[in-house]
C-alpha positions, 0 to 999 in steps of 0.5 A, spaced: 770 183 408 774 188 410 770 194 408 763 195 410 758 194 403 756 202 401 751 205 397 756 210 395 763 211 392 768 210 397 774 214 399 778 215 405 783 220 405 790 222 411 791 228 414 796 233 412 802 232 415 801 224 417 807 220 414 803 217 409 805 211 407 805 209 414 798 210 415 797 207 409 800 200 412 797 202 420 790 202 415 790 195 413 794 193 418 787 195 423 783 193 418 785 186 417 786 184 424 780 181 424 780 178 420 784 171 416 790 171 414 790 170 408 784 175 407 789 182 406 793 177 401 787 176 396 787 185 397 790 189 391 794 196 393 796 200 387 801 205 388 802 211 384 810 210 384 816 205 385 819 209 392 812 208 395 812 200 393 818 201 396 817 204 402 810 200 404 814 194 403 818 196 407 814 197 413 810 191 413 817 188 413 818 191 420 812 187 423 810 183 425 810 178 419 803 177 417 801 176 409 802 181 405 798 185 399 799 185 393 802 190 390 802 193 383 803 200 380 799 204 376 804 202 370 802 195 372 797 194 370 798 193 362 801 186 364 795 182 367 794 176 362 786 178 363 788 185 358 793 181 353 792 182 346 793 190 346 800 193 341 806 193 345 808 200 346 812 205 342 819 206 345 819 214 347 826 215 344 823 212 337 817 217 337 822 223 339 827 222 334 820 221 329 817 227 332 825 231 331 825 230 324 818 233 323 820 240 327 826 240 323 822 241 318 817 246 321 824 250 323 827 250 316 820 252 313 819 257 319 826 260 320 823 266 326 819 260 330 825 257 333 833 257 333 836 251 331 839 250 339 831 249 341 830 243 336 830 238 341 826 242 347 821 242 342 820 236 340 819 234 348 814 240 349 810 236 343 811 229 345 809 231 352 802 235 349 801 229 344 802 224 352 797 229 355 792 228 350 792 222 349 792 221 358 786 226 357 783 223 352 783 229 348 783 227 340 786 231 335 779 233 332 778 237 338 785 241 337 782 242 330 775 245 332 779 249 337 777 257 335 783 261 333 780 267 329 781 272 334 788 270 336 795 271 332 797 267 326 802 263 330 796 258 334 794 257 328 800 254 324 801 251 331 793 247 331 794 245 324 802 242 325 799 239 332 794 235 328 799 233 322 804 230 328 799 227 331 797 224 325 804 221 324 805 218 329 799 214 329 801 211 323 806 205 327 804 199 325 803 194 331 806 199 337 801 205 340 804 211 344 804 208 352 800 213 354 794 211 349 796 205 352 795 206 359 789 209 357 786 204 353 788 199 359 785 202 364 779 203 359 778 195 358 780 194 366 773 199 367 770 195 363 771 188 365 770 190 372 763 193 370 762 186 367 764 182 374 766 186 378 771 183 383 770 182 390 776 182 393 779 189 397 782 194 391 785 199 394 789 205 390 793 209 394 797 215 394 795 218 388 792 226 387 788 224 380 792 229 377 792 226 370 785 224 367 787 216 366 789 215 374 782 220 375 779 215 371 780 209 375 780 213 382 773 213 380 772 206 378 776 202 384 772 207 388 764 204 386 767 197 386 764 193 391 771 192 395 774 198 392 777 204 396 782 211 394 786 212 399 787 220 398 794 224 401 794 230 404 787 231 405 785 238 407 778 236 413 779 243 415 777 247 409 770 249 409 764 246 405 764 253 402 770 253 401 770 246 397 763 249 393 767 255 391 773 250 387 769 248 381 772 253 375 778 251 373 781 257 370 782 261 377 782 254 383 786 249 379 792 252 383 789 250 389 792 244 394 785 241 394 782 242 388 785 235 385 780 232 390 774 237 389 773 234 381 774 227 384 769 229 389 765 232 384 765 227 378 763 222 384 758 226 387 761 226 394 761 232 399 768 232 403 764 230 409 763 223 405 770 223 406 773 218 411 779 218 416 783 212 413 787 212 421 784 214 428 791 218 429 790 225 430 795 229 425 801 233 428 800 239 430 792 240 428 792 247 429 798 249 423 794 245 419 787 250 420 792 255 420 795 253 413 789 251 411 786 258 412 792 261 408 791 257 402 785 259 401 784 260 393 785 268 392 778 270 390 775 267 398 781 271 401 776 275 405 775 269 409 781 271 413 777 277 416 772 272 419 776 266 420 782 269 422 780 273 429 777 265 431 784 262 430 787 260 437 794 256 439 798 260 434 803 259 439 802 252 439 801 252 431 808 256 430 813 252 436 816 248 431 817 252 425 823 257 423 824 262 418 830 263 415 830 270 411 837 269 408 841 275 405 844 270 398 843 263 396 850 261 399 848 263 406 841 260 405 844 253 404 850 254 409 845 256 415 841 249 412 847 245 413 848 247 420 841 245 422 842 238 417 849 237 422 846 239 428 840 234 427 846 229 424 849 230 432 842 229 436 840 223 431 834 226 428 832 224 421 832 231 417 830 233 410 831 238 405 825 239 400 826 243 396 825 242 387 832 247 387 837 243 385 842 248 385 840 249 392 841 241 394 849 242 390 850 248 395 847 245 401 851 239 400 858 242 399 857 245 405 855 238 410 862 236 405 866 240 410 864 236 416 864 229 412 856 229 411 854 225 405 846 226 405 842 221 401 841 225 395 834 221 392 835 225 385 842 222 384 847 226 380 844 228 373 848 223 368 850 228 363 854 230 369 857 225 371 864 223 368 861 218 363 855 224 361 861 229 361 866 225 356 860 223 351 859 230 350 866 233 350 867 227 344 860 229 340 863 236 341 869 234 337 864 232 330 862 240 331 868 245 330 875 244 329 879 242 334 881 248 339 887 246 344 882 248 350 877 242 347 883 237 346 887 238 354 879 238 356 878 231 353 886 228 355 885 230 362 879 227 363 879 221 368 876 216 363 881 218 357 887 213 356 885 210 363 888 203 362 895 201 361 901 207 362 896 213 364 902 217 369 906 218 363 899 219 359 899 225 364 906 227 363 905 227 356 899 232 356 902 236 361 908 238 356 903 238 350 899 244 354 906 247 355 908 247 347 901 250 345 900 254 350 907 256 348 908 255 341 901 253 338 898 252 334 891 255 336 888 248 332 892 242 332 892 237 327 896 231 325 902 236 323 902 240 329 902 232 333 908 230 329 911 236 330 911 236 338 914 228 338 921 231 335 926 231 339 922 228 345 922 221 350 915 220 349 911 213 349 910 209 343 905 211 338 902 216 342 902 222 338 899 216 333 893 216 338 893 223 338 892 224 331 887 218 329 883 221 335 883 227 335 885 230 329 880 233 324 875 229 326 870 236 324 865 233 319 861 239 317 856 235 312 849 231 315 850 224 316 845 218 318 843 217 326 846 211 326 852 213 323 853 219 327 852 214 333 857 208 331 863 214 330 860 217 338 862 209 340 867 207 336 871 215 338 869 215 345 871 207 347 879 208 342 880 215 347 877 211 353 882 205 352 889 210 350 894 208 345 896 202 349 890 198 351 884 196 347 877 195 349 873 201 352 878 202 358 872 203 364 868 208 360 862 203 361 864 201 368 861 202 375 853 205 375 854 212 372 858 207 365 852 202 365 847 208 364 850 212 360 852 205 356 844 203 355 843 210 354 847 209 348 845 202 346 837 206 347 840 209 341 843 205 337 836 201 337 833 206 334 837 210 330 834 208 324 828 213 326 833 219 327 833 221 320 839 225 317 842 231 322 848 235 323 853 234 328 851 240 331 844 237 332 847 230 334 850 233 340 844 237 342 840 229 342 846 226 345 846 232 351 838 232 350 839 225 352 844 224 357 840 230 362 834 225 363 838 220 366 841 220 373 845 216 377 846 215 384 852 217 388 856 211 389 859 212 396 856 211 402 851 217 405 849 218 412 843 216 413 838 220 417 840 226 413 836 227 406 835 231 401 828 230 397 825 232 391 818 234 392 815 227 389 820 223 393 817 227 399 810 225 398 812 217 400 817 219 406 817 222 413 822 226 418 823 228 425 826 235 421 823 238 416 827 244 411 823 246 405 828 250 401 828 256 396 821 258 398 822 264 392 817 265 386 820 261 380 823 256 384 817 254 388 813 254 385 817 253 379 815 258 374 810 255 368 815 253 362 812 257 355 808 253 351 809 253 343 803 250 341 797 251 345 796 258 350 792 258 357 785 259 353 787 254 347 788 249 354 781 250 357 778 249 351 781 242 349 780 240 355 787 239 357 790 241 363 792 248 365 800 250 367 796 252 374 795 244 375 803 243 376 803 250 381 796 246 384 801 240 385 806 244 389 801 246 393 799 241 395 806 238 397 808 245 400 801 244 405 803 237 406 811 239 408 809 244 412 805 239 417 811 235 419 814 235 426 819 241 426 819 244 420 824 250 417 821 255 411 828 258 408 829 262 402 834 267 399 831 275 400 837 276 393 839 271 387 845 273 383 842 277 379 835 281 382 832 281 388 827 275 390 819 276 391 817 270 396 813 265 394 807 265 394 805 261 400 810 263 403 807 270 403 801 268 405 802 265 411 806 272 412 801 276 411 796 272 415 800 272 421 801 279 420 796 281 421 793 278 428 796 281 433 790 280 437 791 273 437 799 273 438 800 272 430 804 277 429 808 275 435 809 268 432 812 270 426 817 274 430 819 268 434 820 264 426 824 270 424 828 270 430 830 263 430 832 263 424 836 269 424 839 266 430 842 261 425 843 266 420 849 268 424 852 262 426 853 261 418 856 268 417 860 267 423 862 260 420 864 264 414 868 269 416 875 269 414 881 270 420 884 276 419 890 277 416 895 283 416 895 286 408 901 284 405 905 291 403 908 294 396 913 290 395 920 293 393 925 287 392 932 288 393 936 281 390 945 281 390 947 285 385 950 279 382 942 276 382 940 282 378 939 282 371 945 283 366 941 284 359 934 287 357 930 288 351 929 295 349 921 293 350 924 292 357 926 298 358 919 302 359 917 297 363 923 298 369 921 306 369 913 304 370 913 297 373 920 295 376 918 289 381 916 285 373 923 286 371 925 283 377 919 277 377 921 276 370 929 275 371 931 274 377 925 270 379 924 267 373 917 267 372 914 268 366 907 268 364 903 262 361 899 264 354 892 263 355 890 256 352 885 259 347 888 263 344 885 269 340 887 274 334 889 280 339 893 285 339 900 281 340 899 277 334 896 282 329 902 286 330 906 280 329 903 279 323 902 285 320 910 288 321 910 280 317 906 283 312 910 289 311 917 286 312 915 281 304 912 288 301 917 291 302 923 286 300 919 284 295 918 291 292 926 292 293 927 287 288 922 289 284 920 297 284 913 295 279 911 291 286 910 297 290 903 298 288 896 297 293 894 291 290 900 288 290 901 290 298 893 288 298 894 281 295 900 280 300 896 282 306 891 275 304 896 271 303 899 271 309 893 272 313 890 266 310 898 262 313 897 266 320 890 267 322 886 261 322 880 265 324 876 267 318 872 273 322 880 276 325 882 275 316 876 280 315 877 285 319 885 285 319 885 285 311 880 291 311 884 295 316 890 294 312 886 294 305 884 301 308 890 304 309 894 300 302 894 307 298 897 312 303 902 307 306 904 305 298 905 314 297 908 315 304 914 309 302 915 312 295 917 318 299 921 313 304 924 310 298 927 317 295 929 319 301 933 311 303 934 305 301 931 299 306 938 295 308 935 291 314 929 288 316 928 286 324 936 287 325 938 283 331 942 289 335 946 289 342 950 295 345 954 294 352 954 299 357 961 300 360 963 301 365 957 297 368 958 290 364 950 291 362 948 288 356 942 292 352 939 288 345 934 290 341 931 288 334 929 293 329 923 292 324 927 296 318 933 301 317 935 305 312 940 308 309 941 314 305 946 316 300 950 320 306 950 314 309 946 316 315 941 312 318 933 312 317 928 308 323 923 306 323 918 302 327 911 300 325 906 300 331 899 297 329 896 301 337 896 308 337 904 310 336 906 314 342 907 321 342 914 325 342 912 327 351 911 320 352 917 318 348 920 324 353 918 321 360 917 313 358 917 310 351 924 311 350 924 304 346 926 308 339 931 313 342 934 308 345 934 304 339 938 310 335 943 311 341 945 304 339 945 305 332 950 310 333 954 306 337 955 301 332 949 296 335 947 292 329 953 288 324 950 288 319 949 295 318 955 299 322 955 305 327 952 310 323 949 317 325 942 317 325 938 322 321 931 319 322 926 315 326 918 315 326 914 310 328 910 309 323 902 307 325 899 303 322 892 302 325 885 305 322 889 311 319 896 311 317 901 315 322 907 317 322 910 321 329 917 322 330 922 321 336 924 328 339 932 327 336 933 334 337 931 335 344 932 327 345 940 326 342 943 319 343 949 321 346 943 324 352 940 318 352 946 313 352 948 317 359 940 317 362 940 309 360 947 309 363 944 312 369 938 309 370 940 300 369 947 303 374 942 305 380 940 297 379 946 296 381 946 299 387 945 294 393 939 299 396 935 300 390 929 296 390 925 294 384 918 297 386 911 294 383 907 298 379 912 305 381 909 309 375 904 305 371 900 309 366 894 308 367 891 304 375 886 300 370 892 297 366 894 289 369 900 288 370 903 280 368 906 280 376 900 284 380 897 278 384 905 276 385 905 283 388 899 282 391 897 288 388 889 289 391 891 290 398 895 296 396 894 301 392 899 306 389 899 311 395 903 305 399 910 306 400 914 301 398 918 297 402 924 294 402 926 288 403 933 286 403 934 279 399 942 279 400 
């Protein structure tokens, strides 16, 4: 036998900080060396996870050979032959989509429970309540008695819909919930055991009994003849004091023992009857007593005032341990990835531990950079591998219509159009990006499509794909799961092949394809279960979907250097040991809100409290703290707020701190030393080479490179900010529009002098046309043309529908004073003798019965006042100068008796340019005096000379490279010559 018969329950247990899976194996190696061999094959080892199979088999696979155990998983069970006859069990995805469909009823009766966004969160926070009662055996009658007088409304209408989900999905005919399942496995298992109870070894191992069923049959596999459980992590310092005082759970069950103490308790063992699995010591005995005293629970925290003067060899306890207290996150995983290269280069085995998934992405950006791929257990989430990402883009073309920026996301994307020709595909996205970003539209449709093919050498039926994919493909309406799904598939295979390849290209190729493929296969199997939804709401299942999926990385990692999830390290050891982000929120990860019971509901039911998932961490936390060399790291701040340590962290901290006499405090700082050591390493690793600023520029091209024609809008630009003249027509660069484009400014005015343009030729041609309405009613016929953003029409037609009566006043008076006689008239003047061109265009000019000129330029900003006119914006005193030089054909030279700027913002303007003061003969002279020093061979054209305002940007300040000088700096000349 490989047990000795007992009277009692039989438990055996490893110490914190043992490599647990290969105790695990040294056990029944020692126990059945005495035994045949085929006696450790008749024994049964159940595990509580895949890896630890894994990882014991591996182990036994060292050698020497001998005959193995066999092996299953809790999850196993259900398929031995001696328990058929039970319901197979229900697909979890058809249960989601069932229960999917009851909350958004819930939503729709109760709009102020929930936004729609959390439709699906909330469906996996009911189904994991509804596995959680099922695992500990709680019905729904319990949660019916449950007393909710003295609490809010909202626990109330939360109980009853519990019951009626609950009651729902019992309904399937045939099929049972897994959890049921497992549980009613394990209950049939328990009761043919009592019936014959087997007499070969049963052995669980692994487990901390954290979920009432696996508890269950803990207890059972105990009280069997040949049945033993092998805990991990157990804690033989703790005082039997201690260990009596775990009983309440509302104030014990986030301690790292307390799992174990109601298993102890339910077999009415004390932990003295627990048993050594192994002979071999733990690593370092005396950090395990030190952490063991500072994991007390709370309430027997005074035990650190006697316990704590008897501790000896903190020296010994703290030798291998590091702090590291880092300033910001970055710095924190550039600092663990030096230790991670420097173990690479000593050949240890290292670990980073952490539940931080943004932390392990940092750690391993950083090891990028010495050609380090750490073996990331995790994987990489699959809604963000490229398949995940793809899918997702696509779902998002059924919600809104199309935006230039969602179309260039999806035609660059690696898997779109990847078969046959993709470099001219790639060509041909790089000119369409260019015309929208140009030309527009801000929505392409199958018109704008057809447009972008005129006058250009594309491929064959390219822009034909462009419009059958991507073209109104917004469906505003409901539709059934399983449509939904076809249109998802059918979409994503036709962008995937391109518009010369069919099939699916190779969006289902390679490990991250072949898992988002059975995601989606998953789902067309049980989209009959999925009701109606919106698009909105599909995107949100296939996102909801896709993120609980993870792929592996497809290259080849380093192998000693790993990054483990906290599960991941319960099965595995390392010489170097990293438990990372040790804040509160982080780890322990901060308990998620429950919408359907509170704390008190959850104790009365009997279900398990949010302190159990924060016990859990606490055990893994005192079992990673054991290993050989550890390194305890954290951030002091996140991007947002300073971070408070976790809790664990704090404690240890704290009880170092305060045993000075022992040499704690010593220890503590020799950690923190240790690790600001490496914290300095990283910073210097960080810190850029010095580079000399770069000064104000002031370019000075050949004269014959220098600009021989500008705008009158140019004009204020070369007074304040000459080097844009120079970037923009000597250079030749011009800004790229954004390629979302919005309703600004620039476009409002563009539209509203259209606006006024038609109002005014129209009220010409018909004087009964010049009355509000009729200026209202063109002002929502051609915003309905050029503004396709119903928000912008709103507001731009109330702020002209505002200022219609006193605009249609004013023009009367305009009107008696001159005739309109050209609207946005082309004009160009040249200065003599300096073969300089000046060309303009005038939003209207008018004429009076004298035959002078009237301007006028509409200005939707705030028009500027007659000094700024004076100093800088010159544009309309220039314009009249022109004017008087015979600047416009169809007008002739003229004298001009007028010009204003009429504003039309939230209240109508007018402000006139200073003629007086201002004379176009002047003017003429001063322009002719200004463009003739740039073309002197010394003129520089300085960056930002005499800007209005510092914050302003200007389109070339980072050509400039404004920043690493400021408007003190002198500009300095450079001769391009």
């Amino acid at each position: 036998m490989m047990f000795e018969p007992s009277a009692k329950p039989r438990l055996f247990a490893v110490p914190c900080g043992a490599d647990f899976p290969r105790a695990l194996v040294e056990g029944l190696r020692s126990r059945s060396q005495d035994l045949p061999p085929e006696a450790l094959a008749r024994a049964e080892l159940i595990v509580n996870t895949s890896r630890m199979a894994r990882r014991v088999r591996s182990l036994f696979d060292a050698g020497p050979a001998m005959l193995l155990p066999r092996m299953l998983l809790l999850t196993d069970l259900a398929q031995r032959a001696t328990l058929d006859g039970l319901p197979p069990a229900l697909p979890p995805l058809r249960r989601r989509l069932e229960l999917s469909q009851l909350i958004a009823k819930l939503l729709d009766a109760q709009p102020n429970l929930a936004s729609r966004a959390s439709l699906y969160d909330l469906s996996d926070s009911l189904a994991a309540l509804i596995d959680e009662m099922q695992g500990e055996g709680v019905s729904t009658d319990t949660i019916r008695t449950l007393d909710v007088s003295d609490m809010s409304g909202h626990w109330a209408r939360a109980q009853a819909f519990i019951g009626i989900a609950d009651e729902f999905t019992g309904l399937h005919e045939g099929a049972m919930d897994a959890q049921a399942r497992q549980r009613q496995v394990v209950l049939n298992l328990i009761e043919q055991w009592q019936d014959s109870p087997p007499q070969h070894p049963v052995i669980l191992a692994g487990s901390t009994g954290s979920r009432g069923t696996t508890l269950m049959l803990m207890q059972a596999i105990a009280r069997l003849p040949q049945g033993a459980v092998v805990l991990p992590g157990f804690d033989f310092d703790q005082p039997e004091l201690v260990w009596s005082g775990l009983d309440d759970p509302l104030i014990s069950e986030d301690h790292p023992q307390y799992r174990f103490h109601k298993l102890m308790k339910d077999l009415e063992l004390s932990p003295g009857d627990v048993q050594p699995w192994t002979d071999t010591p733990p690593v370092s005995p005396e950090r395990n007593r030190l952490v063991s005293l500072a994991l007390r629970p709370a309430p027997v925290t005074d035990a650190w005032m006697n316990e704590g003067p008897l501790l000896t060899g903190l020296d010994r306890a703290t030798e291998n341990l590091t702090l590291v207290e880092a300033p910001s996150p970055r710095t924190e995983a550039l600092a663990i990835a030096l230790r991670l290269r420097q173990a690479a280069e000593d050949g240890q085995t290292a670990a980073l531990i952490t539940p931080d998934r943004m932390l392990t992405r940092q750690v391993s950006a950083a090891l990028d950079r010495w050609d380090i791929l750490p073996d990331d257990s995790a994987g990489q989430p699959l809604q963000l591998s490229p398949p995940g990402r793809f899918l997702r883009h696509v779902a998002g073309l059924f919600c809104k219509p199309l935006a230039c920026d969602s179309l260039l996301t999806l035609l660059k994307h690696p898997l779109t159009h990847d078969g046959a020709d993709r470099g001219n595909h790639l060509r041909q996205t790089r000119e369409l990006e260019l015309s929208l970003r140009r030309n527009g539209p801000p929505f392409p449709d199958a018109a704008a499509f057809a447009g972008f093919e005129n006058g250009r050498d594309l491929t064959p039926g390219w822009t034909a794909w462009l419009s059958a994919c991507f073209a109104d493909q917004e469906i505003a309406g409901t539709l059934p799961l399983t449509d939904w799904v076809e249109r998802l598939r059918g979409l994503a295979e036709r962008i995937a092949a391109g518009s010369q390849a069919e099939g699916a290209g190779t969006l289902w190729h390679k490990k991250a394809g072949q898992a988002a493929l059975a995601c989606i296969e998953n789902l067309e199997a049980e989209a009959p279960y999925g009701g109606e939804m919106s698009a909105r709401d599909f995107a949100d299942l296939l996102g909801a979907l896709l993120s609980q999926g993870e792929v592996r990385d497809r290259d080849a990692p380093y192998g000693s250097i790993m990054i483990w999830g906290t599960l991941e390290a319960r099965v595995q050891g390392a010489d170097l040991v990293i438990l990372g982000g040790l804040n509160e929120g982080s780890w322990p990860e901060a308990a998620s809100p429950d919408p359907w019971l509170n704390r008190q509901l959850r104790n009365q039911a009997g279900l398990l409290l949010p302190e159990r998932r924060i016990g859990l961490s606490a055990h893994d936390f005192q079992q990673a703290i054991a290993a050989p060399e550890v390194w305890l790291t954290r951030a002091e701040r996140s991007e947002e707020a300073d971070t408070v340590p976790s809790r664990w962290l704090n404690r240890l901290t704290n009880l170092l701190s305060g045993l000075p006499d022992q040499g704690g405090r010593a220890s503590l700082e020799t950690m923190r030393a240790k690790g600001r050591q490496w914290l300095g390493w990283a910073e210097a690793l960080e810190e850029p080479t010095p580079l000399p600023q770069y000064p104000r520029p002031s370019p000075c091209p050949p004269v014959t490179a220098r600009p021989r024609r500008l705008t009158i809008t140019e004009i204020p630009r070369l007074i304040r900010d000459p080097y844009a003249i120079y970037a923009k027509h000597v250079l030749r660069l011009k800004p790229l529009n954004p390629l979302v484009q919005e309703p600004d400014a620039l476009l409002r005015g563009i539209v509203v002098h259209e606006v006024f343009e038609h109002f005014i030729k129209e009220a010409q041609a018909d004087p009964s046309l010049l009355t509000t309405s009729h200026l209202i009613g063109k002002t929502r016929e051609l915003l309905e043309i050029h503004v396709p953003w119903p928000v912008a029409r709103i507001l731009w037609h109330s702020r002209i529908r505002k200022i219609a009566g006193d605009f249609v006043l004013a023009e009367q008076g305009r009107q008696a004073r001159a005739k309109p006689v050209a609207f946005e008239a082309k004009g160009s003047a040249r200065l003599d003798p300096l073969d300089f061109t000046i060309a303009c265009r005038a939003d209207r000019i008018d004429m009076d019965d004298r035959g002078f000129l009237h301007l006028y330029d509409y200005k939707t900003g705030t028009p500027p006042s007659e000094t700024q006119q004076k100093k800088f914006e010159k544009q309309l005193l220039i314009e009249a100068a022109m004017a008087e030089e015979g600047a416009f054909d169809d007008v002739g030279a003229a004298e001009v008796a007028r010009a204003l700027f009429i504003g039309l913002g939230s209240k109508l303007s007018e402000v006139r340019a200073p003629l007086e003061d201002e004379p176009p003969a002047k003017i003429w002279d001063e322009l002719r005096t200004l463009i003739g020093a740039y073309f002197e061979p010394d003129q520089g054209y300085s960056s930002r000379r005499m800007v209005h305002r510092d914050d302003i940007a200007g389109d070339y300040d980072h050509l400039a490279r404004y920043g690493e000088w400021d408007r003190s700096a002198t500009p300095q000349q450079e001769d391009l010559a």
